[in-house]
N, C-alpha and C positions, 0 to 999 in steps of 0.2 A: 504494500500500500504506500501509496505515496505523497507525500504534506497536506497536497487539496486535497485529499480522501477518494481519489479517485485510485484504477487501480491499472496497470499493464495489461494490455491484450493481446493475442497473436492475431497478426492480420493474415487474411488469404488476398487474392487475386484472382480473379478470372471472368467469368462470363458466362449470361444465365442462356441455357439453352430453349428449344421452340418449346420442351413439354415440362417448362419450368424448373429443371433441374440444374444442379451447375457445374460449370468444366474449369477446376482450381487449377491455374496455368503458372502461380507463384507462390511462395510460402516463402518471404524471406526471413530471414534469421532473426533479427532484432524484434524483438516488441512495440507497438505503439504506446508512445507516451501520451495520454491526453492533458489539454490546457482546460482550465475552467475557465476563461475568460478569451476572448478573440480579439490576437493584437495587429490585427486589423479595423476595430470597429471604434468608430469616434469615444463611443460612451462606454467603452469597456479595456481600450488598448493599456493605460495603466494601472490598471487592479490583476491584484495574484489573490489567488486563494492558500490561506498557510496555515494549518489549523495548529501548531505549533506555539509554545513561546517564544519571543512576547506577544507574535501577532494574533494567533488565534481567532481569525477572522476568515471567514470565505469570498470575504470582500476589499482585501486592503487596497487602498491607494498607496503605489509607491512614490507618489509625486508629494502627496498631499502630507503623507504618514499616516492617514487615520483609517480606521474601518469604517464601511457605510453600514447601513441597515442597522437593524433593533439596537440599543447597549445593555450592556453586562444587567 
């Protein structure tokens, strides 16, 4: 598990056939890491989720320092 409480997956590859089944044409080695936050998106690019001390937060601004949403 990892800080945003999300976890690693193994990704496949491939492509879905005519009777809906699918033909896995990669399995790379590494895991996907997921981001909670998309650092592409105006209102999201700088918040991380770190559930960890001191942050503790699924929402911190790294710009700002603070957590958004509810408080403690």
């Amino acid at each position: 598990m990892m800080p945003n409480h999300h976890i690693t997956k193994p990704v496949l590859i491939g492509e879905v056939k005519a009777d809906g089944q699918f033909n896995v044409s990669g399995r790379p080695k590494a895991r996907s890491s997921p981001t909670s936050w998309s650092p592409y998106l105006e209102g999201s690019k700088d918040l991380i989720a770190d559930w960890r001390s001191p942050m503790s937060c699924g929402n911190f601004n790294v710009v700002t320092g603070k957590c958004g949403g509810a408080s403690k």
